[in-house]
C-alpha positions as YAML, in Angstrom:
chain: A
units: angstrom
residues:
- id: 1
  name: UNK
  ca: [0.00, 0.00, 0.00]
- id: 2
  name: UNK
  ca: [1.59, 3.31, -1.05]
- id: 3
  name: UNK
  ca: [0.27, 5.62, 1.75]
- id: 4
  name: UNK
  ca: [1.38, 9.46, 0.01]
- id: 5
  name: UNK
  ca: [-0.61, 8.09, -3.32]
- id: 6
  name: UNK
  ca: [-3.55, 7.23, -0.91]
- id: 7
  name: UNK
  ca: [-3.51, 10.30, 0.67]
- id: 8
  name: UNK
  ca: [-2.69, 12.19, -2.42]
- id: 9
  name: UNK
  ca: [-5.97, 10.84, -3.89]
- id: 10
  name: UNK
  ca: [-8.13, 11.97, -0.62]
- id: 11
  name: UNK
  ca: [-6.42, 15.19, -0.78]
- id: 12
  name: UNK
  ca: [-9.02, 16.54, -3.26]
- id: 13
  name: UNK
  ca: [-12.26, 17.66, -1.47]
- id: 14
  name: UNK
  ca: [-13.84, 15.97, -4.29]
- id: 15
  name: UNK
  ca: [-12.64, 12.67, -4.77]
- id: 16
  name: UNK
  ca: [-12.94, 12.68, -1.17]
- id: 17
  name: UNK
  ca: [-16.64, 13.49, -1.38]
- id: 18
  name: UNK
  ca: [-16.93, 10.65, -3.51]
- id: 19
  name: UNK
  ca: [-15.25, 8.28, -0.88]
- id: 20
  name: UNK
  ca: [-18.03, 9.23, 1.38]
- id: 21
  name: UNK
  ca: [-21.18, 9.09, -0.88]
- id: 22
  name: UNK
  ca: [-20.00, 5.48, -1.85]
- id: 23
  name: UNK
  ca: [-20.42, 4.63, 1.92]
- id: 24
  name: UNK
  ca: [-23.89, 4.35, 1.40]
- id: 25
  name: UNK
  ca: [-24.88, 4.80, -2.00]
- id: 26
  name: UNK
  ca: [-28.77, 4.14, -1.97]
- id: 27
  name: UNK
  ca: [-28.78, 7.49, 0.06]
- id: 28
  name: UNK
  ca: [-26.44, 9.91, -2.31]
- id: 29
  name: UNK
  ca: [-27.76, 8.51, -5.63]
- id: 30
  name: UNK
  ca: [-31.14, 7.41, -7.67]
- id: 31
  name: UNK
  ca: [-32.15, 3.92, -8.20]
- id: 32
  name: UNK
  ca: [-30.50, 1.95, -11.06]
- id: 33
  name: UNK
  ca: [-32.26, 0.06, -13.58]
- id: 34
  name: UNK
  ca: [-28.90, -1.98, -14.78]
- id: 35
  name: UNK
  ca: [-27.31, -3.23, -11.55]
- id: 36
  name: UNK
  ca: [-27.81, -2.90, -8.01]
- id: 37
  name: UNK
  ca: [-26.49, -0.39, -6.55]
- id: 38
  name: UNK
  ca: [-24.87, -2.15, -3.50]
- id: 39
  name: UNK
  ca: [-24.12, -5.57, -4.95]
- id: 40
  name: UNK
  ca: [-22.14, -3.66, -7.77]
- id: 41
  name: UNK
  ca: [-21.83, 0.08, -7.27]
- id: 42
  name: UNK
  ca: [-22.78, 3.58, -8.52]
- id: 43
  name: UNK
  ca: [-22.95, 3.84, -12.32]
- id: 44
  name: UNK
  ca: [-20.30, 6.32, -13.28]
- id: 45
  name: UNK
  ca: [-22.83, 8.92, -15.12]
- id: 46
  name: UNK
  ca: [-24.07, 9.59, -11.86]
- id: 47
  name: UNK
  ca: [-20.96, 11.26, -10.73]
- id: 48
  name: UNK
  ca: [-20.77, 14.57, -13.03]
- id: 49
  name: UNK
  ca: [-24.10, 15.89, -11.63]
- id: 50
  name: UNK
  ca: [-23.49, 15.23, -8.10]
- id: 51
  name: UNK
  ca: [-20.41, 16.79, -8.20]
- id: 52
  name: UNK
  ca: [-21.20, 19.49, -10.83]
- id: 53
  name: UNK
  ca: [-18.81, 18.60, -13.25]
- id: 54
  name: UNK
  ca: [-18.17, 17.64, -16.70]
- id: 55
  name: UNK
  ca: [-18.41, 14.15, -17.65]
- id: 56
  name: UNK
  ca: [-14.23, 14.02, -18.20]
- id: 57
  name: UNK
  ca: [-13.97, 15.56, -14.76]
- id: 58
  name: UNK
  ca: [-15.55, 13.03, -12.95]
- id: 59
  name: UNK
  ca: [-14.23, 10.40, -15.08]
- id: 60
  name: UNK
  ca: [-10.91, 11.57, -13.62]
- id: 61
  name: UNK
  ca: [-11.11, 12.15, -10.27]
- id: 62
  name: UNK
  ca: [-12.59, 8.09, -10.54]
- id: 63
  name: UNK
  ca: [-9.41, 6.79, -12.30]
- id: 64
  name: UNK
  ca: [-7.55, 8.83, -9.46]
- id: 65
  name: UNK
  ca: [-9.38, 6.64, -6.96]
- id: 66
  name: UNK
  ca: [-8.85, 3.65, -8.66]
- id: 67
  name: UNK
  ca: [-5.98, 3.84, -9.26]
- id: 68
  name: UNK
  ca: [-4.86, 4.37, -6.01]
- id: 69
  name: UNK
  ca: [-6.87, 1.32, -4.64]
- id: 70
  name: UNK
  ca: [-9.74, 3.42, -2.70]
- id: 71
  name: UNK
  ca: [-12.73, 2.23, -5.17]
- id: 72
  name: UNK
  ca: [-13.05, -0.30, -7.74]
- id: 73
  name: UNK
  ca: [-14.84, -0.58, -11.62]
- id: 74
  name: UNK
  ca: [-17.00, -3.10, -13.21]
- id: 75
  name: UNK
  ca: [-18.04, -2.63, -16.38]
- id: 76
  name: UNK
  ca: [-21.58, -3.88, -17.16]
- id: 77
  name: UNK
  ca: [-22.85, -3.66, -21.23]
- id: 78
  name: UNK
  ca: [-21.89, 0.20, -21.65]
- id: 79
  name: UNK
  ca: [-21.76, 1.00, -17.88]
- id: 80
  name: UNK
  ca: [-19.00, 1.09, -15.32]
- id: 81
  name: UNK
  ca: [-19.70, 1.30, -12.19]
- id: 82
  name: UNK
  ca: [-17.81, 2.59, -9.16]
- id: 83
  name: UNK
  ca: [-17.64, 0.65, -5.06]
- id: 84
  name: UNK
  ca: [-15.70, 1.61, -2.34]
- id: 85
  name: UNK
  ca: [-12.38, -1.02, -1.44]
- id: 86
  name: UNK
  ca: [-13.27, -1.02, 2.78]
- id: 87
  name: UNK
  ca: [-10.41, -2.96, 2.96]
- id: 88
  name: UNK
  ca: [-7.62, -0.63, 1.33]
- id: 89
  name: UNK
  ca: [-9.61, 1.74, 3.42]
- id: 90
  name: UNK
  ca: [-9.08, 0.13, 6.54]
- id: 91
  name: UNK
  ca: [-5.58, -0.59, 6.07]
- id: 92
  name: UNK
  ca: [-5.00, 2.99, 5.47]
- id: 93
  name: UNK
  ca: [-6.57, 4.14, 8.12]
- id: 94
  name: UNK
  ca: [-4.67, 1.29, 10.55]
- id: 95
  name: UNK
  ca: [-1.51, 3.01, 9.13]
- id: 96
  name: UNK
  ca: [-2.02, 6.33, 9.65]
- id: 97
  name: UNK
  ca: [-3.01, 5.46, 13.48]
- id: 98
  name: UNK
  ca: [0.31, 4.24, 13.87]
- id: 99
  name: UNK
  ca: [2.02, 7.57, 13.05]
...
């Protein structure tokens, strides 16, 4: 776990925003037709509105966070959609207590 890209990825009120509304998703964002929204995760197009963004925008600060291990993709038909990683989460949190 590479704990300055972790916290370089939380280090954007945004991203971190996101972090948060993936917590619980079914109360931050509509209902899905495609997948469910806790089995699999928030469809991406969601993001952009709640965060007032343009579609690339969002789609960024997501490939930040994935990148960096904090939330993970699955592509469904056209879709991708976007779940928290509790464990990476965790583990980062574990090792920043121990500063």
């Amino acid at each position: 776990m590479d704990v300055n890209r972790l916290s370089a990825a939380l280090a954007c009120p945004s991203r971190l925003a996101i972090i948060r509304w993936l917590k619980s998703p079914a109360a931050h964002f509509p209902p899905q037709v495609h997948a469910d929204i806790n089995a699999v995760g928030v469809c991406g197009a969601f993001f952009a509105d709640k965060l007032g963004v343009t579609a690339a925008t969002a789609s960024a600060h997501l490939r930040i966070l994935v990148d960096a291990g904090l939330i993970s993709s699955t592509r469904i038909g056209k879709w991708t959609y976007f779940k928290r990683n509790d464990e990476i989460l965790a583990a980062f949190s574990a090792s920043i207590a121990e500063l």
